[in-house]
Biopython code that builds the backbone (N, CA, C, O; Angstrom):
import numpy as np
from Bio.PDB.StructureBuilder import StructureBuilder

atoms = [
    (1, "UNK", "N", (-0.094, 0.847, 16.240)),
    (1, "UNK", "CA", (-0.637, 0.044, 15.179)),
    (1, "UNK", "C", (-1.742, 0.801, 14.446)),
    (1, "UNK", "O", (-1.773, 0.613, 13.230)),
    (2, "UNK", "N", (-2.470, 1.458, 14.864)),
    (2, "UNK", "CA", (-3.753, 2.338, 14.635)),
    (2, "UNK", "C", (-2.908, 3.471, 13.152)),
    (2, "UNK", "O", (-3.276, 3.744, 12.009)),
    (3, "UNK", "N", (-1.616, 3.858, 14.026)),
    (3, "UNK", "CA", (-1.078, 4.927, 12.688)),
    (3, "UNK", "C", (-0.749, 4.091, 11.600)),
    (3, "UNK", "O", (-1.181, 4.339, 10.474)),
    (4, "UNK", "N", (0.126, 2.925, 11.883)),
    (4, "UNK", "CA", (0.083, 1.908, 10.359)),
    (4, "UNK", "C", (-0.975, 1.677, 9.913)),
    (4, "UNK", "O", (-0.887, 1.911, 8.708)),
    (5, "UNK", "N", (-2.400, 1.204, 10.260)),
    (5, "UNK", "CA", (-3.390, 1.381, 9.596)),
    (5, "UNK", "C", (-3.886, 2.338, 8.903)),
    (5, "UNK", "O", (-4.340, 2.218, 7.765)),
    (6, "UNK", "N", (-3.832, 3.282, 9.508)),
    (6, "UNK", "CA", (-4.238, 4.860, 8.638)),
    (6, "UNK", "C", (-3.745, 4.643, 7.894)),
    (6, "UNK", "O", (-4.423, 4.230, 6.954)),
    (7, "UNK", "N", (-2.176, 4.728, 7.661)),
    (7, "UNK", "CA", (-1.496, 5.011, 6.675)),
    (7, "UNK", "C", (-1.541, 3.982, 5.635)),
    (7, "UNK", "O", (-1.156, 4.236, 4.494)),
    (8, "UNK", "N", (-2.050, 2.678, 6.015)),
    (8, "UNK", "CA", (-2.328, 1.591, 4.701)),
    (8, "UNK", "C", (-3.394, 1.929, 4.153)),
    (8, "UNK", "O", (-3.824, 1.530, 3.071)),
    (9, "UNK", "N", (-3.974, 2.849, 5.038)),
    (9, "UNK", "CA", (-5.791, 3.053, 3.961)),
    (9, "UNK", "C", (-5.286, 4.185, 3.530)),
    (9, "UNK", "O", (-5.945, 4.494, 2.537)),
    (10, "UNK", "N", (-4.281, 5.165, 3.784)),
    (10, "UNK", "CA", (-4.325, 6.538, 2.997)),
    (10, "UNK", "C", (-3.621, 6.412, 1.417)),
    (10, "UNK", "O", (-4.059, 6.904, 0.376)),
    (11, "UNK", "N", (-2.353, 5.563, 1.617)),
    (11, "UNK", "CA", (-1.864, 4.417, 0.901)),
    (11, "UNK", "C", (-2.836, 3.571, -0.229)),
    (11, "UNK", "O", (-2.832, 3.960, -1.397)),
    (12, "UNK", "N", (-3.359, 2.832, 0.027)),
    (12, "UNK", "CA", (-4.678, 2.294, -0.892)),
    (12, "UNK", "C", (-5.563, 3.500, -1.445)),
    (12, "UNK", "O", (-5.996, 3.467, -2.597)),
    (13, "UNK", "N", (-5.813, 4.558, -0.590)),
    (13, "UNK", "CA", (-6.526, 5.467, -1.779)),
    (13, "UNK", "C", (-5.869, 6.090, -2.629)),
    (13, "UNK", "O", (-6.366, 6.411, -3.708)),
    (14, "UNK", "N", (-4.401, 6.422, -2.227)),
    (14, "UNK", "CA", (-3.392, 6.632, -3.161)),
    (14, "UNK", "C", (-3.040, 6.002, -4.406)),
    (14, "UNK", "O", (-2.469, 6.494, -5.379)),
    (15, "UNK", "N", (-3.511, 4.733, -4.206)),
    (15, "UNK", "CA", (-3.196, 3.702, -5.565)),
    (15, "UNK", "C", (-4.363, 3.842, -5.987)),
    (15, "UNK", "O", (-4.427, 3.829, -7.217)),
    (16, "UNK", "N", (-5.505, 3.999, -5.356)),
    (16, "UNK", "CA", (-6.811, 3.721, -6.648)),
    (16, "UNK", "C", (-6.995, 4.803, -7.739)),
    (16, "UNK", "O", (-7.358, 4.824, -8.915)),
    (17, "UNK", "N", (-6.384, 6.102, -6.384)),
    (17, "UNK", "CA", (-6.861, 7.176, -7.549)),
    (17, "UNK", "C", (-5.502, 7.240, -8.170)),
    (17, "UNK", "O", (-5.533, 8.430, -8.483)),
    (18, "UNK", "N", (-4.214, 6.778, -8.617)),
    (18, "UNK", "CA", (-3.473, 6.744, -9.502)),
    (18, "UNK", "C", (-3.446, 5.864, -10.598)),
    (18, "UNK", "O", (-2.872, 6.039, -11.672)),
    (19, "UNK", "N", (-4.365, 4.547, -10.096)),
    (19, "UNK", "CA", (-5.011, 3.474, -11.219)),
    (19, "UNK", "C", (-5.925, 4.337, -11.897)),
    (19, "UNK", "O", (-5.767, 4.476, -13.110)),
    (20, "UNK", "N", (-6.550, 4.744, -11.510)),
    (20, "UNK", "CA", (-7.766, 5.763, -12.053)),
    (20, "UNK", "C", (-7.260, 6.613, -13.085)),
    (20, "UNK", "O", (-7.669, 6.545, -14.245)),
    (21, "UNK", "N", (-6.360, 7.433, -12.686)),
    (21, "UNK", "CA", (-5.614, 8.170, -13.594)),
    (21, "UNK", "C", (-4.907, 7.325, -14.899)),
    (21, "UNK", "O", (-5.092, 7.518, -16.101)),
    (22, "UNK", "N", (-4.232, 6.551, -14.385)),
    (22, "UNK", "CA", (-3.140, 5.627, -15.411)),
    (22, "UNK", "C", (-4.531, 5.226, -16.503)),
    (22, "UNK", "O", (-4.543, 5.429, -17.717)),
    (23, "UNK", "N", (-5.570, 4.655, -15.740)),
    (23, "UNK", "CA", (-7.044, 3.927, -16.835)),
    (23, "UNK", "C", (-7.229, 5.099, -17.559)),
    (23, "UNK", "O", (-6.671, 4.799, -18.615)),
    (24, "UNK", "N", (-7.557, 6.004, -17.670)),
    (24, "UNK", "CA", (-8.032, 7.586, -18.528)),
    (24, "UNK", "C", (-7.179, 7.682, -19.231)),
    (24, "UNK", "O", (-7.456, 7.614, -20.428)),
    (25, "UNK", "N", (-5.841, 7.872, -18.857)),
    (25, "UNK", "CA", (-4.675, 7.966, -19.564)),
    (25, "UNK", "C", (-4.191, 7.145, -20.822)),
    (25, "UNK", "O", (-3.705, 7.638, -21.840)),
    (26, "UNK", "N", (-4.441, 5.600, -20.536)),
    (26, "UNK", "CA", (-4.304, 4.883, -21.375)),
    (26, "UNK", "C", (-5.570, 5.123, -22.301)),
    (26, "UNK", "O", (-5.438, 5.110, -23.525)),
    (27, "UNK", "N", (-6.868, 5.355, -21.664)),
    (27, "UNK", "CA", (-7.848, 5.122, -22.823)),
    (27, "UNK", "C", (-7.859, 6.446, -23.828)),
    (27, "UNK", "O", (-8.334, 6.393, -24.962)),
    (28, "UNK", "N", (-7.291, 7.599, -23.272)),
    (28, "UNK", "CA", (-7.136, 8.706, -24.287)),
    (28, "UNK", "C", (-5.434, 8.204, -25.389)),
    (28, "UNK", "O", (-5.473, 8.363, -26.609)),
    (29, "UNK", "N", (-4.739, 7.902, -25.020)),
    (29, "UNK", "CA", (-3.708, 7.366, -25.776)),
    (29, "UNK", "C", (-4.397, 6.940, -27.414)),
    (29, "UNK", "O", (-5.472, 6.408, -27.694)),
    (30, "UNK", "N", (-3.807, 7.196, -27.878)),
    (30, "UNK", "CA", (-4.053, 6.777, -29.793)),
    (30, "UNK", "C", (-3.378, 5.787, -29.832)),
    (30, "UNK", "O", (-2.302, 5.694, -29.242)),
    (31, "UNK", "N", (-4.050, 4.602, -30.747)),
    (31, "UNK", "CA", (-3.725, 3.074, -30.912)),
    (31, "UNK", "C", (-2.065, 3.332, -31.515)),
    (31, "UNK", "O", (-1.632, 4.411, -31.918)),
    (32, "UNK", "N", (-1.521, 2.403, -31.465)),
    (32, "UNK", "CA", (0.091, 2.418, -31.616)),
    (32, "UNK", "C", (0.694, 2.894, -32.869)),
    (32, "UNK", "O", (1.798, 3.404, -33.056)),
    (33, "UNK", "N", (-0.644, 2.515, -34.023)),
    (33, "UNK", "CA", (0.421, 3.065, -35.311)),
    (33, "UNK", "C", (0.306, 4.961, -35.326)),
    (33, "UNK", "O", (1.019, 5.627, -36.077)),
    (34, "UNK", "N", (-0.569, 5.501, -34.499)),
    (34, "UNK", "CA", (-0.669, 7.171, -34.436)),
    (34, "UNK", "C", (0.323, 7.573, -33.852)),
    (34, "UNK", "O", (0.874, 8.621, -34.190)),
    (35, "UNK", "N", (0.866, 6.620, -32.594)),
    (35, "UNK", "CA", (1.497, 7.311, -31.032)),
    (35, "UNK", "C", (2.471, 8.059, -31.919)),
    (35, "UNK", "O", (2.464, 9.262, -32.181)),
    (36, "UNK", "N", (3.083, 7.374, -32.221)),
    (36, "UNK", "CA", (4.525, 8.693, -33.315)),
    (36, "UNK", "C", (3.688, 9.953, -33.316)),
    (36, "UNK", "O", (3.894, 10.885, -32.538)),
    (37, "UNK", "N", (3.069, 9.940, -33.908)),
    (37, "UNK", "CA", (2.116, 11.082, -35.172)),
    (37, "UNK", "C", (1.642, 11.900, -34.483)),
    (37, "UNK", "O", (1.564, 13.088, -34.796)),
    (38, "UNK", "N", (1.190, 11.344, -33.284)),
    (38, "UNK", "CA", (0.359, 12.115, -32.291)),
    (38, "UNK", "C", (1.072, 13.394, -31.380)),
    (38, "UNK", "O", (2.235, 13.224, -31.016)),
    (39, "UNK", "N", (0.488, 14.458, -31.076)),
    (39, "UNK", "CA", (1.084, 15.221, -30.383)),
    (39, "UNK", "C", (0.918, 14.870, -28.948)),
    (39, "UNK", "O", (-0.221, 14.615, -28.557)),
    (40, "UNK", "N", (1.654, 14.837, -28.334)),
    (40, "UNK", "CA", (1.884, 14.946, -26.538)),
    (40, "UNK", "C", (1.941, 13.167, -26.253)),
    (40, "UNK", "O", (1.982, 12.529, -25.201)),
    (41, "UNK", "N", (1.921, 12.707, -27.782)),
    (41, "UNK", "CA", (2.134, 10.966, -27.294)),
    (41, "UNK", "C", (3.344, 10.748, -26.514)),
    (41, "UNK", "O", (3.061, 10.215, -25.441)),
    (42, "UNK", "N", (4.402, 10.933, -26.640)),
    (42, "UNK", "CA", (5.666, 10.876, -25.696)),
    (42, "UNK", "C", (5.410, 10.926, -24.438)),
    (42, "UNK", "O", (5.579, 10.011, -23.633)),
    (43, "UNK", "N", (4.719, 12.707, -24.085)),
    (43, "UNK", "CA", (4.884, 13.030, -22.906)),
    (43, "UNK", "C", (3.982, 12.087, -21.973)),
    (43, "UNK", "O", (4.280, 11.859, -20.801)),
    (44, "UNK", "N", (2.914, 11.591, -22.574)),
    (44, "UNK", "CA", (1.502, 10.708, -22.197)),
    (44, "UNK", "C", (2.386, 10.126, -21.836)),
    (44, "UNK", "O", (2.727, 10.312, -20.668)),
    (45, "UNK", "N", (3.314, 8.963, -22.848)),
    (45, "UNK", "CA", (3.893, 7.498, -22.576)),
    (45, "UNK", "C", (5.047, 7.750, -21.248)),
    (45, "UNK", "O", (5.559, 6.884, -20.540)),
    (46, "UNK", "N", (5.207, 8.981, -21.209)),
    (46, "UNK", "CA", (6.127, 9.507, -20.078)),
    (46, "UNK", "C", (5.717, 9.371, -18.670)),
    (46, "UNK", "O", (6.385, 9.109, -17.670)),
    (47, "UNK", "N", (4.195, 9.661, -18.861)),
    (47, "UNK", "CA", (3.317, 10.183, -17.639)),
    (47, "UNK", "C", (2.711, 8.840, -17.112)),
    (47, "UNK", "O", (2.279, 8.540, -15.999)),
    (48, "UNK", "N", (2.818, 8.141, -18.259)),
    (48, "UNK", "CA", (1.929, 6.278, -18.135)),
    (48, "UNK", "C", (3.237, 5.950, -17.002)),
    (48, "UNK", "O", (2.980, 5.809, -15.806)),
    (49, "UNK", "N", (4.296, 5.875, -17.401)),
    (49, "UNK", "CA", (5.681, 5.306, -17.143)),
    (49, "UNK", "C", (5.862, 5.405, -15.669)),
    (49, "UNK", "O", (6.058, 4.455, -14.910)),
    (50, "UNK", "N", (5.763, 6.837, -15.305)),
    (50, "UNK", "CA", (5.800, 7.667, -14.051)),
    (50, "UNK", "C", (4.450, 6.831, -13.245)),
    (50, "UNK", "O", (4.419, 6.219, -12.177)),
    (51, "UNK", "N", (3.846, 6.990, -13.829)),
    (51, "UNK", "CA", (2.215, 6.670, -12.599)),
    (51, "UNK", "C", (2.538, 5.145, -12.325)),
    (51, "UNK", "O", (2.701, 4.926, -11.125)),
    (52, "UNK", "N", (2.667, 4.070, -13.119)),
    (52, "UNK", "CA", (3.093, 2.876, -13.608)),
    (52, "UNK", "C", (4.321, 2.550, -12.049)),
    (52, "UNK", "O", (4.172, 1.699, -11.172)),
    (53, "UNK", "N", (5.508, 3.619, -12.199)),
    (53, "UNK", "CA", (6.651, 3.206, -11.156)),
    (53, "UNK", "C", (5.724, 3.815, -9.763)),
    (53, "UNK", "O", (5.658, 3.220, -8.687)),
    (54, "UNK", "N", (5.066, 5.093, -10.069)),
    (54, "UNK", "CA", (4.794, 5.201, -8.056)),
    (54, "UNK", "C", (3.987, 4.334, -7.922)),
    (54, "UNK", "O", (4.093, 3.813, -6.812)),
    (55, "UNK", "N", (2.604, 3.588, -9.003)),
    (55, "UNK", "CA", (1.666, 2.734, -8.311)),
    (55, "UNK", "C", (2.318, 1.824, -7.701)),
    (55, "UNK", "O", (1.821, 1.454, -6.637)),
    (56, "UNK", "N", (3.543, 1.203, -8.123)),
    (56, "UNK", "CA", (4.395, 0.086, -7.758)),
    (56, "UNK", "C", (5.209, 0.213, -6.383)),
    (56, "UNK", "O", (5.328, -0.684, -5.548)),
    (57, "UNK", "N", (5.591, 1.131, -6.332)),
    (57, "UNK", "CA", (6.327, 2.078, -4.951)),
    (57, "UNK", "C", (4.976, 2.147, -3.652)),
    (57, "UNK", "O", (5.076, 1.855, -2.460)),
    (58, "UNK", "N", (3.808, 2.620, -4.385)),
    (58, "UNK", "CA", (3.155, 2.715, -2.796)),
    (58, "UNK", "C", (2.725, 1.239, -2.198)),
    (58, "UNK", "O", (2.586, 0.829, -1.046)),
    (59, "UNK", "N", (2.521, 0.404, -3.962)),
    (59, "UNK", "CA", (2.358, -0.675, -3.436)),
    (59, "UNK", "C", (3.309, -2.031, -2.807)),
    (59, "UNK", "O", (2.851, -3.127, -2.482)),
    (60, "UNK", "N", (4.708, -1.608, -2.751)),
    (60, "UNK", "CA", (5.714, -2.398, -2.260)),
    (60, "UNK", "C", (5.526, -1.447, -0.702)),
    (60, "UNK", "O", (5.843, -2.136, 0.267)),
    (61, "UNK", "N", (5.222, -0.488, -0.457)),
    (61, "UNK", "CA", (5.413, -0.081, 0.795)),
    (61, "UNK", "C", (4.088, -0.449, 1.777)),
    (61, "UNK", "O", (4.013, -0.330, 3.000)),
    (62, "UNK", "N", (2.936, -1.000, 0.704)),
    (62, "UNK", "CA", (2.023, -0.750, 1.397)),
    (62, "UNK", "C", (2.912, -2.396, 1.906)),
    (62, "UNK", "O", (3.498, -2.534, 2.980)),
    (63, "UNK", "N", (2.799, -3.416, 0.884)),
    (63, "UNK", "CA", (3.124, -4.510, 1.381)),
    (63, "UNK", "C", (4.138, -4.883, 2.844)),
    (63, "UNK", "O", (3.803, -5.748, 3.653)),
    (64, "UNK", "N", (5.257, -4.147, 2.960)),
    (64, "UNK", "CA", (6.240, -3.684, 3.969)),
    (64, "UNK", "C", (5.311, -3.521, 5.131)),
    (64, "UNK", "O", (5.173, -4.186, 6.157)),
    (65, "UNK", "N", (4.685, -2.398, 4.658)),
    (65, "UNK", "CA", (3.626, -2.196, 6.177)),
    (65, "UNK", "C", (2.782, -3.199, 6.751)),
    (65, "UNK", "O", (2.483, -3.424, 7.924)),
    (66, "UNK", "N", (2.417, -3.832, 5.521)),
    (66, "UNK", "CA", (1.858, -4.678, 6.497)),
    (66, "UNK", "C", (2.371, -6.243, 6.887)),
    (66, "UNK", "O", (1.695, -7.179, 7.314)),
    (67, "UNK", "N", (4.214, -6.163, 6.496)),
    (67, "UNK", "CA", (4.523, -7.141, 7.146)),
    (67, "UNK", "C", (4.568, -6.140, 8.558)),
    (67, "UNK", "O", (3.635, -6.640, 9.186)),
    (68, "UNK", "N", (4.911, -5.417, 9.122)),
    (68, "UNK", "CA", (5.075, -4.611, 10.003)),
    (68, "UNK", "C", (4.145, -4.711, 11.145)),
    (68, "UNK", "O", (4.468, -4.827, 12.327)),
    (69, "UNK", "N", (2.784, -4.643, 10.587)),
    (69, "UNK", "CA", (1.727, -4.817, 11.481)),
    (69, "UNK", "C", (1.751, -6.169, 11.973)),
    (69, "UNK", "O", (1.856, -6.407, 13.176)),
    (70, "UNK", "N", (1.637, -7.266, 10.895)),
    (70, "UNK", "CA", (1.772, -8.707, 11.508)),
    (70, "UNK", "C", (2.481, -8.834, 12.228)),
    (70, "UNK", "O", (2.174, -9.604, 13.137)),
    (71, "UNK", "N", (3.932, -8.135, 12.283)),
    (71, "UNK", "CA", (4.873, -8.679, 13.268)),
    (71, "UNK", "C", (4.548, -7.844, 14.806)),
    (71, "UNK", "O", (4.834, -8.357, 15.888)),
    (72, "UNK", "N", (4.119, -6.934, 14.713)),
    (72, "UNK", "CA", (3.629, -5.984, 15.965)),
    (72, "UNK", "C", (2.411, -6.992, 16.493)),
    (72, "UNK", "O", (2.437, -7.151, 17.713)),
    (73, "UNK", "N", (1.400, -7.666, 15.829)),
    (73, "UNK", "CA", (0.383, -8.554, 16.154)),
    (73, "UNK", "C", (1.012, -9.775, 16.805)),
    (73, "UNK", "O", (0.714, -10.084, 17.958)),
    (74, "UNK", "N", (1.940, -10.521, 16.027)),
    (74, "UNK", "CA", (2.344, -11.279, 16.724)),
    (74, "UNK", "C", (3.224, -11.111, 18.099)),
    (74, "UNK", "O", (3.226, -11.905, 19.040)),
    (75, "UNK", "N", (4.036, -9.783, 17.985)),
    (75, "UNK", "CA", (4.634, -9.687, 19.127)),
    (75, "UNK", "C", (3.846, -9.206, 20.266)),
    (75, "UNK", "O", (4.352, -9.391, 21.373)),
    (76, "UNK", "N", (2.645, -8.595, 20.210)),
    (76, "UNK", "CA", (1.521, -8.182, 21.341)),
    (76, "UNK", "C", (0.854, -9.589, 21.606)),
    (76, "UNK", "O", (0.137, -9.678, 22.603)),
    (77, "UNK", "N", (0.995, -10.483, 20.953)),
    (77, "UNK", "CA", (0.142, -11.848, 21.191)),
    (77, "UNK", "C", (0.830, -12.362, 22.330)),
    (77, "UNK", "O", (0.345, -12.737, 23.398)),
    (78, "UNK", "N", (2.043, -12.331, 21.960)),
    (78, "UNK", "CA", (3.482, -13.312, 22.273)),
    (78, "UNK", "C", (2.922, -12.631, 24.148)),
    (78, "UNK", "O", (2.290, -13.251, 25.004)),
    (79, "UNK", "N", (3.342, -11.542, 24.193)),
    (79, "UNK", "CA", (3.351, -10.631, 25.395)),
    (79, "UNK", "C", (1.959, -10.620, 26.219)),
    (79, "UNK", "O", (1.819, -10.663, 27.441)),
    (80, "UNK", "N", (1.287, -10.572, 25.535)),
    (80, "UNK", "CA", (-0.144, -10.727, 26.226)),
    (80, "UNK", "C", (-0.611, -12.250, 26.857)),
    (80, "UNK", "O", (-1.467, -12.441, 27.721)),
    (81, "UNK", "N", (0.317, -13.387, 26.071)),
    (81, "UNK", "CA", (0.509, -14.758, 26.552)),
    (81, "UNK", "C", (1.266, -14.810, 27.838)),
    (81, "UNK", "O", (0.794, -15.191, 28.909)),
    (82, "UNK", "N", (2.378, -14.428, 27.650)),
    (82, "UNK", "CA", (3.322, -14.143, 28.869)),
    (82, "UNK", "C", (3.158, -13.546, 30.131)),
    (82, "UNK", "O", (3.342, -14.026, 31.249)),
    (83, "UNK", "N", (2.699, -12.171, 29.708)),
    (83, "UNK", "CA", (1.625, -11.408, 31.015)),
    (83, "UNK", "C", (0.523, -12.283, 32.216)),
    (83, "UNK", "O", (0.395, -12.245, 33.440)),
    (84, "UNK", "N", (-0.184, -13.099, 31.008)),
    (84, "UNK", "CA", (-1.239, -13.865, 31.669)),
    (84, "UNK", "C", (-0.507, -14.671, 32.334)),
    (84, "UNK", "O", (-0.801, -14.816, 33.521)),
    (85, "UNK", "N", (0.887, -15.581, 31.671)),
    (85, "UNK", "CA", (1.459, -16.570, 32.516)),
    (85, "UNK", "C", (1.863, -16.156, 34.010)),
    (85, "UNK", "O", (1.774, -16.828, 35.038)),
    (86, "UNK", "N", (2.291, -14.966, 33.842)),
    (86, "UNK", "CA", (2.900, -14.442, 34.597)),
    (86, "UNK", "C", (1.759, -13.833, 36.421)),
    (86, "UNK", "O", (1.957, -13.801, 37.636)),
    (87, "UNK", "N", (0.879, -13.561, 35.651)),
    (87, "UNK", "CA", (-0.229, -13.115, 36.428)),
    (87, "UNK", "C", (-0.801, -13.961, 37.244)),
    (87, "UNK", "O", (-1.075, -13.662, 38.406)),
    (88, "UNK", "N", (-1.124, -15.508, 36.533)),
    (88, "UNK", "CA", (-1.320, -16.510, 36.663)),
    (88, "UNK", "C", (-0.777, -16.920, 38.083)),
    (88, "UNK", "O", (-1.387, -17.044, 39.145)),
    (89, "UNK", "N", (0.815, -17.128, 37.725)),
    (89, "UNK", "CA", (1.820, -17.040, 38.869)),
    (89, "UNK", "C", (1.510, -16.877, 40.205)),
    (89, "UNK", "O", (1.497, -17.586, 41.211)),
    (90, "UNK", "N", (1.138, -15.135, 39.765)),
    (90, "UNK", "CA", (0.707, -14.302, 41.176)),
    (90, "UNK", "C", (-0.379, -14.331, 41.744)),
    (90, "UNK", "O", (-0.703, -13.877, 42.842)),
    (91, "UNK", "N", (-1.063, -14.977, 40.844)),
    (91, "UNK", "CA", (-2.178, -15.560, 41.699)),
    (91, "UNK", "C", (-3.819, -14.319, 40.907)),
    (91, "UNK", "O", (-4.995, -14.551, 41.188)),
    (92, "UNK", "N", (-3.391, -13.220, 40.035)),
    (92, "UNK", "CA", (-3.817, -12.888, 39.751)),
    (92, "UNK", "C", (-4.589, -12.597, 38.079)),
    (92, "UNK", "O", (-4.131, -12.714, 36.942)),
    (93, "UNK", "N", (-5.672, -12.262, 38.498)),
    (93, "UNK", "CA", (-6.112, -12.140, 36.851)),
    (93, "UNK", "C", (-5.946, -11.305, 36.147)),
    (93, "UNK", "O", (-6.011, -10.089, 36.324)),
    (94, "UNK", "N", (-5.580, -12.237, 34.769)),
    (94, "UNK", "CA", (-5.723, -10.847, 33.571)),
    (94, "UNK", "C", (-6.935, -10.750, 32.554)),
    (94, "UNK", "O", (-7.604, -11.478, 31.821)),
    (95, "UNK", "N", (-6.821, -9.377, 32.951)),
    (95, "UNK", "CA", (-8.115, -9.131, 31.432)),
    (95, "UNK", "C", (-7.668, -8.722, 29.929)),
    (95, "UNK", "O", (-8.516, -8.589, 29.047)),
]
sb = StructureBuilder()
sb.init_structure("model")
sb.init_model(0)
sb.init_chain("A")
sb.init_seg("    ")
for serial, (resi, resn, name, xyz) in enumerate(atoms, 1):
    if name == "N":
        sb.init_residue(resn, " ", resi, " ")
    sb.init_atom(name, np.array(xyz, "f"), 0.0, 1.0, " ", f" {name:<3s}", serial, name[0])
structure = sb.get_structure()
């Protein structure tokens, strides 16, 4: 569980600093009646497009992950209930 966490925080810094980027990006962009006119406007609206689909990608995976973790939480709950029942049984304690 510890490596799914890492990886949701390495994940989240991944999206901020690609929000970060996409924000600069848009604010250097020329208002809509230039974008034609403008040089490298395409490739910009190209690069918006691109940052736009991975922010969306890390953030459907981050979401995934952390159904992942919940279900690992609930299933260590489930087990750690059971253990005790079980311990219980034997007459012994769990910590």
């Amino acid at each position: 569980m510890a490596a799914l966490r890492s990886d949701l925080k390495s994940r989240d810094q991944q999206i901020e600093e690609l929000k970060a980027k996409l924000e600069a990006l848009l604010k250097q962009q020329p208002n809509q009646n230039d974008a034609e006119s403008a040089p490298g406007a395409e490739a910009t609206a190209e690069l918006v497009a691109l940052l736009r689909k991975q922010i969306k990608h890390l953030e459907e995976q981050t979401s995934s992950e952390e159904g992942k973790i919940s279900k690992l939480r609930d299933e260590n709950r489930s087990l750690r209930t059971n253990l005790n029942a079980v311990m219980k049984k034997l007459g012994l304690k769990f910590q």
